[in-house]
C-alpha positions as CSV (number, residue, x, y, z in Angstrom):
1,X,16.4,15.1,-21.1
2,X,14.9,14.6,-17.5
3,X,15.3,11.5,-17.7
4,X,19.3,11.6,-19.0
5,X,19.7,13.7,-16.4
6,X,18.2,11.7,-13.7
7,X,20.3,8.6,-14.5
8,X,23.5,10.4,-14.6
9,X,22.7,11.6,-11.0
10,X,22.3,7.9,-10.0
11,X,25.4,7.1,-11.9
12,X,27.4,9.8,-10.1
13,X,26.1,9.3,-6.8
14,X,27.2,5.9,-6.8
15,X,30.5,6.6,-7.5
16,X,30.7,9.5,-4.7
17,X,29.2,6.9,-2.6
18,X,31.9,4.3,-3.4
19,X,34.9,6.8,-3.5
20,X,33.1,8.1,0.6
21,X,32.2,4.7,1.7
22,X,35.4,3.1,1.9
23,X,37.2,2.7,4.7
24,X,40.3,4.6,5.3
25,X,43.3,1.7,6.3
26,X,44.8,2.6,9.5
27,X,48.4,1.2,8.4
28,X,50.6,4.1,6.3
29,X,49.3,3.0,3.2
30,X,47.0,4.7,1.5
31,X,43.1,3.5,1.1
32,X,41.9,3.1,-2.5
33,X,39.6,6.0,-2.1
34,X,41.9,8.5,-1.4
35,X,43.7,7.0,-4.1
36,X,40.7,7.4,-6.6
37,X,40.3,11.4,-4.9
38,X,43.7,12.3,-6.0
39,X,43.4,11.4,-9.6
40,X,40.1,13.3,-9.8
41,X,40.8,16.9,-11.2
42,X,39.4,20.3,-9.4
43,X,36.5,20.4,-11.6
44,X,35.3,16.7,-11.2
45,X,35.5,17.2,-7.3
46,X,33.1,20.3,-7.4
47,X,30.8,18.6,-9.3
48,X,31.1,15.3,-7.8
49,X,30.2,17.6,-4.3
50,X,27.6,19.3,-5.9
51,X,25.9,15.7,-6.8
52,X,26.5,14.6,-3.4
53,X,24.6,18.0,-2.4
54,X,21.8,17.4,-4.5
55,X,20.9,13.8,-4.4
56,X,20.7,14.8,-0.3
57,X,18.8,17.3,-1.2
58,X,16.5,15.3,-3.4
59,X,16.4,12.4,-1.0
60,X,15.4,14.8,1.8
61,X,12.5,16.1,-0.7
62,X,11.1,12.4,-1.6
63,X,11.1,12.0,2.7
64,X,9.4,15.2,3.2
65,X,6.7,14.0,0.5
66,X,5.9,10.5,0.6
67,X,3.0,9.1,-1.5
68,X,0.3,11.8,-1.1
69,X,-3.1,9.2,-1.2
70,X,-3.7,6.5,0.7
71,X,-7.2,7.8,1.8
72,X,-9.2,5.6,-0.8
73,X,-7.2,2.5,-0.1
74,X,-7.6,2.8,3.8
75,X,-11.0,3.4,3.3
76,X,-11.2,0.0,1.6
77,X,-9.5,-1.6,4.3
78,X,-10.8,-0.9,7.0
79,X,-14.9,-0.9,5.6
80,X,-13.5,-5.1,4.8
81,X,-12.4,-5.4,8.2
82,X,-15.7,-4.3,9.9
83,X,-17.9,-5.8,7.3
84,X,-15.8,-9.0,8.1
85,X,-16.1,-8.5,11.7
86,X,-20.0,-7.7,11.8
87,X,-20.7,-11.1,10.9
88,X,-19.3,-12.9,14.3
89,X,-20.7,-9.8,16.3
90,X,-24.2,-10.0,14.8
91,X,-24.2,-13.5,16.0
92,X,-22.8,-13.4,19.1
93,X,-25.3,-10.3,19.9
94,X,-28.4,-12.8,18.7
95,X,-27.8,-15.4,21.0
96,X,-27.9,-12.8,24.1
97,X,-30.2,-10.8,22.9
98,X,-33.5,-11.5,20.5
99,X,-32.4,-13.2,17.2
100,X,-34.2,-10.4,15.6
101,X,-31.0,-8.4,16.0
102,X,-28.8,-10.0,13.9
103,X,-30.7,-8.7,10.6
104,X,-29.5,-5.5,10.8
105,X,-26.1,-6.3,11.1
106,X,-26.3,-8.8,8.7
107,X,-27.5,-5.6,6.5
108,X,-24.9,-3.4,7.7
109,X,-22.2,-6.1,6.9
110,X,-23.6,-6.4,3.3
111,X,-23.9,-2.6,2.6
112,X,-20.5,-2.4,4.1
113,X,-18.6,-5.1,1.7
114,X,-20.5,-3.4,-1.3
115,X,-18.7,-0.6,-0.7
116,X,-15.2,-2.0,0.7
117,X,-15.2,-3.8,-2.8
118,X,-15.7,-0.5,-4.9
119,X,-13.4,1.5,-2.7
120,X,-10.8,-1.2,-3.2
121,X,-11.3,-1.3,-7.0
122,X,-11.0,1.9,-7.5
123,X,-8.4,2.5,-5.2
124,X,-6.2,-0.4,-7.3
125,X,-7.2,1.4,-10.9
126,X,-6.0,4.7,-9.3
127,X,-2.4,2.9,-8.2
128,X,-1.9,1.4,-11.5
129,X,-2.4,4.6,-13.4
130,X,-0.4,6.7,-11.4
131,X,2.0,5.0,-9.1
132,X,3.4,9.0,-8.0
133,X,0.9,10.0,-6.5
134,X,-1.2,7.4,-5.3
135,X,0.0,4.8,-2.3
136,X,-1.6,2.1,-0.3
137,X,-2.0,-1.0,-3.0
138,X,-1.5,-3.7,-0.5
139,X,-4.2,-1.9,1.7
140,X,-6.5,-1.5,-1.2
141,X,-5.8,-5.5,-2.1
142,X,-6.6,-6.6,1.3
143,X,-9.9,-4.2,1.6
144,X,-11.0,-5.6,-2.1
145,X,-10.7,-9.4,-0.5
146,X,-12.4,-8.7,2.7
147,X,-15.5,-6.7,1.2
148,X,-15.1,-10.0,-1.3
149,X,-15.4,-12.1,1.7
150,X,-18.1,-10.4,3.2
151,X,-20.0,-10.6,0.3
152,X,-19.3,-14.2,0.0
153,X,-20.8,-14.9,3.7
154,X,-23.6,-12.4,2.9
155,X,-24.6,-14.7,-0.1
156,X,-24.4,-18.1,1.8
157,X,-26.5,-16.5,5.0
158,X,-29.2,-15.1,2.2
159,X,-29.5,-18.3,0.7
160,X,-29.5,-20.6,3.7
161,X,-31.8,-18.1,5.2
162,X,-34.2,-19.0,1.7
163,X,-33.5,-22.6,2.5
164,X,-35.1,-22.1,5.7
165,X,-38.5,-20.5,4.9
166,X,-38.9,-23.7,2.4
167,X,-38.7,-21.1,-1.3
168,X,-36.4,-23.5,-2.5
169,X,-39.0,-26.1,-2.4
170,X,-41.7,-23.4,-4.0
171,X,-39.4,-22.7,-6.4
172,X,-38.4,-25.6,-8.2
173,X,-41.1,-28.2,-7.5
């Protein structure tokens, strides 16, 4: 019944927008609009007004209340972009500093795309089950590929850090 409802607002509100939106012509003649309002009856006009009244209404509502949660997917997005930025810093703070440093960022950056990877997941399950009320997939996409990346560099670092204390060699010799 909503829904019968809902299109018939569409419906109507199109045609109110067609029979407003056209131009009047400036010559004597008149414009197919006003043309289209005279052959309406008294009772179509009211209710074609009170359509126009409450798809406003209704489009002023859906302004006033966007997508309520983005929180999640934000979350996501930004934890990639550190995590993905830690990796550069962490470097560039070893070579001024002691290269001891750079292992706790490296940690931080791993700990970080962990979690940028389940935020992002979970933010994406949350979207597809109810569009409504949840917001922010592209934000949740990008965070999920970042923390992806980050874990990707966190991998290569651990095992070229294991090729260079020689367990490699232990390993499979």
């Amino acid at each position: 019944m909503e829904l019968r409802r809902h299109i018939l607002l569409v419906i109507l509100t199109l045609i109110s927008v067609q029979l407003v939106a056209v131009k009047p012509i400036k010559n004597k003649e008149s414009s197919p609009a006003k043309e289209l309002r005279k052959k309406l009856n008294l009772k179509q006009k009211v209710g074609l007004f009170l359509l126009k009244k409450m798809a406003v209404k209704k489009a002023k509502q859906e302004a006033k209340n966007p997508k309520k949660n983005k929180k999640l997917a934000n979350a996501s997005l930004w934890l990639g972009i550190i995590a993905v930025a830690l990796f550069p810093a962490s470097f560039i703070l070893a070579i001024y500093t002691s290269f001891l440093i750079i292992w706790p960022g490296l940690i931080l950056m791993g700990i970080l795309s962990i979690i940028a990877v389940v935020a992002g997941s979970r933010s994406m399950k949350k979207i597809k089950q109810n569009p409504e009320e949840y917001a922010g997939k592209g934000a949740a996409r990008t965070g999920l590929v970042l923390g992806l990346v980050g874990l990707l560099i966190w991998f290569l670092i651990g095992l070229a850090w294991l090729a260079s204390l020689g367990l490699f060699r232990t390993l499979y010799a």
